[in-house]
Backbone as a chain_set.jsonl record, in Angstrom:
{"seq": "XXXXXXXXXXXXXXXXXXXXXXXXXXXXXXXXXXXXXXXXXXXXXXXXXXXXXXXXXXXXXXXXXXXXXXXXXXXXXXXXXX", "coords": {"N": [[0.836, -1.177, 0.0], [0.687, 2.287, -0.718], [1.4, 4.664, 1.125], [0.843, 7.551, 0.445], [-1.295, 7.928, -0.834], [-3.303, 7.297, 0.756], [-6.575, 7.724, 2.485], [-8.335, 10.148, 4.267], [-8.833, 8.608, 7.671], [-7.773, 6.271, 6.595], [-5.569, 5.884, 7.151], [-2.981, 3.536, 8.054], [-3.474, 2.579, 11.524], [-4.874, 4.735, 12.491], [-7.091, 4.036, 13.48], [-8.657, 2.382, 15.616], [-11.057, -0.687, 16.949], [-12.993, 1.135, 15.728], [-12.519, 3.225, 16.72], [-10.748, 6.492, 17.242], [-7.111, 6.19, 17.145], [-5.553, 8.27, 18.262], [-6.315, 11.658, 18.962], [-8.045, 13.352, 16.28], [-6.636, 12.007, 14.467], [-8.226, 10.763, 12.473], [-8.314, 12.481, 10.573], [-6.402, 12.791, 9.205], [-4.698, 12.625, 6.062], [-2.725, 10.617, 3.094], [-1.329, 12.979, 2.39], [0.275, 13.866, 4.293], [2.415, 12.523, 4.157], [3.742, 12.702, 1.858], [4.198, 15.315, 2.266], [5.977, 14.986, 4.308], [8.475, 13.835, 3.586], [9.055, 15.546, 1.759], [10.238, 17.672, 3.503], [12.307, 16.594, 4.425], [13.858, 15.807, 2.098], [14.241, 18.74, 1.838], [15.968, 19.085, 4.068], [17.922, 17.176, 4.222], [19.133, 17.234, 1.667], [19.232, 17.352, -1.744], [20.796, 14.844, -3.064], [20.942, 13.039, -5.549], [20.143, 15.141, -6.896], [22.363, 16.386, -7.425], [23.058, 18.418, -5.541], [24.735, 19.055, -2.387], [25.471, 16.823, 0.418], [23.717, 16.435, 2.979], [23.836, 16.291, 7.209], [21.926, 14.932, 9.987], [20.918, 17.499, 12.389], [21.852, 17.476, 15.274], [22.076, 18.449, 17.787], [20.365, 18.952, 19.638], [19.876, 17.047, 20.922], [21.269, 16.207, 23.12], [23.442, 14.907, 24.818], [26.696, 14.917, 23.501], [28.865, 13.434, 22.489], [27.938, 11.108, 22.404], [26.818, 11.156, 19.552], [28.67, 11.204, 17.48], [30.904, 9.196, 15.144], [31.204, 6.457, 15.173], [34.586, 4.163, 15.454], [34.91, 2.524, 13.168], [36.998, -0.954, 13.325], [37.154, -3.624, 12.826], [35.659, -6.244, 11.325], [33.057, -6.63, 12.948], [33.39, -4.41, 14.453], [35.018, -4.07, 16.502], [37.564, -4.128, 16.708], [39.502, -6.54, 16.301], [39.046, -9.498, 14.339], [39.244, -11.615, 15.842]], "CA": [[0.0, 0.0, 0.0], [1.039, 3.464, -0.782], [0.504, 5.785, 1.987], [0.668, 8.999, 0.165], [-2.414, 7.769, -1.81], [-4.627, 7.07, 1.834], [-8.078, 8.95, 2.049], [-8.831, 10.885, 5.576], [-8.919, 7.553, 8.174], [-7.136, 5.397, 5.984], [-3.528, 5.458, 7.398], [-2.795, 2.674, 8.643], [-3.139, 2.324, 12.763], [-5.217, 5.278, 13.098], [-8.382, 3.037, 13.819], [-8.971, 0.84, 16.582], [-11.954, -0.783, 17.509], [-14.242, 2.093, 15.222], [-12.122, 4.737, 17.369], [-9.541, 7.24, 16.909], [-6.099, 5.967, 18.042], [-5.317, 9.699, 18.804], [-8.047, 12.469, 18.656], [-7.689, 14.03, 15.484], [-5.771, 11.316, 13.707], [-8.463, 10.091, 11.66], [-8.556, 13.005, 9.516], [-5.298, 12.912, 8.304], [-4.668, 11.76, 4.452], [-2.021, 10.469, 2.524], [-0.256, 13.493, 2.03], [1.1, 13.819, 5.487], [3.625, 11.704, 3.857], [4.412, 13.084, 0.797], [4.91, 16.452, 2.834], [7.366, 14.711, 5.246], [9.202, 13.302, 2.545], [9.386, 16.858, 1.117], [11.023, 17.929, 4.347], [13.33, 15.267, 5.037], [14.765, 16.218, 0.812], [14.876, 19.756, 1.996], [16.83, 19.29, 4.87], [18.983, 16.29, 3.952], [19.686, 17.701, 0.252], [18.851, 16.55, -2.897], [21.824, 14.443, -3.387], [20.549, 12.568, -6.783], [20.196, 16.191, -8.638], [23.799, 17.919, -8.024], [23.055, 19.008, -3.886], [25.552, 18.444, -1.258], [24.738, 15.415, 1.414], [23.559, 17.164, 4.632], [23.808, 15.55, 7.818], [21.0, 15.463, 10.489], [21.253, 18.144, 13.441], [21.565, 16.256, 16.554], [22.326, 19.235, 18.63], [19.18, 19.135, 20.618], [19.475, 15.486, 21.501], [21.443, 15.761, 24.506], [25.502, 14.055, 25.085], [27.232, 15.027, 21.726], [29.781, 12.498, 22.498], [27.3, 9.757, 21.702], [26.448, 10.92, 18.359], [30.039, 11.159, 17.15], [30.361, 8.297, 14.316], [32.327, 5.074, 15.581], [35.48, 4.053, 14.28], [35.007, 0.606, 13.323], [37.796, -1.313, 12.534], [37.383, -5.153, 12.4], [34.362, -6.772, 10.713], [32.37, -6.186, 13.907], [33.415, -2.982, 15.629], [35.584, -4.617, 18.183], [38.867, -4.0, 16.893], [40.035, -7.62, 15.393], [37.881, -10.206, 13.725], [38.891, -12.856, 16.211]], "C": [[0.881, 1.24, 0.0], [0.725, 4.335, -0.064], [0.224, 7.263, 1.789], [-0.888, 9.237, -0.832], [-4.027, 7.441, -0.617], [-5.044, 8.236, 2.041], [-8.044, 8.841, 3.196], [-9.149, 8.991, 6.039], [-8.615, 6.285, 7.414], [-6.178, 4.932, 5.911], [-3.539, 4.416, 8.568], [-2.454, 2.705, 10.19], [-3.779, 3.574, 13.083], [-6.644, 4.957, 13.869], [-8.29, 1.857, 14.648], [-10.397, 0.45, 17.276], [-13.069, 0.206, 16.605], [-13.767, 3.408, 15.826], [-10.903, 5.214, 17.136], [-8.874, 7.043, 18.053], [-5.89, 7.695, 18.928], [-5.831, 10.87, 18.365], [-7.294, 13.102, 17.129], [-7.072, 13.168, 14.107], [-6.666, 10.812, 12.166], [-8.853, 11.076, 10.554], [-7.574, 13.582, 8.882], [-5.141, 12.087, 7.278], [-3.26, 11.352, 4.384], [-0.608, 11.461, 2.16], [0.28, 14.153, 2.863], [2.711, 13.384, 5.192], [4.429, 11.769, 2.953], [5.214, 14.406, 1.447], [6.309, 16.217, 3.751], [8.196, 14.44, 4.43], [9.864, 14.741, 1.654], [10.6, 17.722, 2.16], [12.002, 17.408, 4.993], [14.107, 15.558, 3.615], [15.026, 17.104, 1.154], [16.318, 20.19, 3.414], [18.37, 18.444, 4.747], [19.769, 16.443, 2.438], [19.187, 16.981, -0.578], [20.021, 16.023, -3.546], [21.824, 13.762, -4.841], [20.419, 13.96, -8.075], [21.363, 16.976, -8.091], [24.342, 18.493, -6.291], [24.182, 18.163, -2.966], [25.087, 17.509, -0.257], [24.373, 16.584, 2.562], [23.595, 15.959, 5.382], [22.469, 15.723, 9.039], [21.694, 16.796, 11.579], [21.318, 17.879, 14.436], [21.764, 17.064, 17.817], [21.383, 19.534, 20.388], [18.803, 17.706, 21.053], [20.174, 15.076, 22.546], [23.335, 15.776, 24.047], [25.723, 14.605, 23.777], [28.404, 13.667, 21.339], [28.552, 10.905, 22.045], [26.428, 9.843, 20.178], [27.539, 10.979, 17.071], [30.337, 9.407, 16.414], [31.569, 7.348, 14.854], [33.595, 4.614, 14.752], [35.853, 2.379, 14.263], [36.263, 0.089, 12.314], [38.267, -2.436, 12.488], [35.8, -5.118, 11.98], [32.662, -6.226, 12.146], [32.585, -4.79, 14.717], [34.12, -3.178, 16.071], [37.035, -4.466, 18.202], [39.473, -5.377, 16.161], [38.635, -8.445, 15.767], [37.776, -11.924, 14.268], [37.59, -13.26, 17.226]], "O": [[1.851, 1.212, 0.757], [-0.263, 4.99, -0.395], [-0.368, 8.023, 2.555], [-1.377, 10.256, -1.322], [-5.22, 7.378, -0.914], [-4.506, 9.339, 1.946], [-7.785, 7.726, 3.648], [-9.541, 8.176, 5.204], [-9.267, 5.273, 7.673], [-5.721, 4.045, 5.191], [-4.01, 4.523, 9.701], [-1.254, 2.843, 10.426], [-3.364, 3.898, 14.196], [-7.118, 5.669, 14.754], [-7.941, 0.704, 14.395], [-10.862, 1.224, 18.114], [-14.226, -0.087, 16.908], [-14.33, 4.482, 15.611], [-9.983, 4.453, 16.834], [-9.183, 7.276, 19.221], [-6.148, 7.953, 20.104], [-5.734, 11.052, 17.151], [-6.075, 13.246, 17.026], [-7.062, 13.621, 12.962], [-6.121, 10.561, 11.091], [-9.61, 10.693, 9.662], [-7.649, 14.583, 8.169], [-5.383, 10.888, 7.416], [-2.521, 11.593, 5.339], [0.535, 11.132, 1.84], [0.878, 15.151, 2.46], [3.764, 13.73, 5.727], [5.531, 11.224, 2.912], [6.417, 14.621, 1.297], [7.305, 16.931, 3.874], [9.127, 15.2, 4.695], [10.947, 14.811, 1.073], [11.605, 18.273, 1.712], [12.466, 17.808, 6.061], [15.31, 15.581, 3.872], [16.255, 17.165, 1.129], [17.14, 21.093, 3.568], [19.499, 18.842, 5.035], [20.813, 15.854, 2.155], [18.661, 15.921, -0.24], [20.388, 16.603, -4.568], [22.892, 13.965, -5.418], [20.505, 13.974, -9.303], [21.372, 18.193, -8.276], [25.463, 18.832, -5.913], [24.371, 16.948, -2.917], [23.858, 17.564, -0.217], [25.081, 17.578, 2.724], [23.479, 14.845, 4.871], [21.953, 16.838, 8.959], [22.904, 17.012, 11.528], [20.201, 18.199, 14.842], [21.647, 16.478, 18.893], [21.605, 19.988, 21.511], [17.701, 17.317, 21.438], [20.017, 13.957, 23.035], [24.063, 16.415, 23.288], [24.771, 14.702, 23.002], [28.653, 13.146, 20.252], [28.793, 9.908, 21.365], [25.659, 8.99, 19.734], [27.217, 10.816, 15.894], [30.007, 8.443, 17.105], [32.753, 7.687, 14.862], [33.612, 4.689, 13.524], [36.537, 1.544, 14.854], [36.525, 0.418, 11.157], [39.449, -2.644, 12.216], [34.97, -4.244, 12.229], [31.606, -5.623, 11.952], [31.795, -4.333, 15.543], [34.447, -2.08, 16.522], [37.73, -4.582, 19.211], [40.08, -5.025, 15.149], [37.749, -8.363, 16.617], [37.117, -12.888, 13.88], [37.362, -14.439, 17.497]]}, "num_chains": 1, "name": "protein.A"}
């Protein structure tokens, strides 16, 4: 299923029982998803037409030291592959 193509209460998991998982939910469509998708290219770049990669912003997620990219260097992470 295509979710940018679901009609008002048609996204999957906003229905339980005949009731709205979360008030409001069931009158969101399909193009919830096309729009996120629009904002997730504008922020991350359009790397397929010519745009530089972006990376996310992680600034507001707390430790910085744990989002700092690992330096893996045996098959597993661990340093050698015994």
């Amino acid at each position: 299923m295509r979710l940018g193509h679901s009609t008002p209460g048609g996204v999957p998991g906003c229905m339980a029982d005949g009731k709205e998982v979360v008030p409001g939910l069931a009158s969101v469509d399909g193009s919830l998803f096309v729009r996120i998708a629009g904002k997730m290219m504008e922020t991350q770049g359009w790397v397929k037409e010519g745009a530089a990669e972006a990376d996310w912003d992680r600034s507001a997620l707390g430790w910085d030291g744990a989002w700092e990219k690992p330096k893996v260097t045996g098959r597993w992470g661990g340093g050698d592959d015994s």
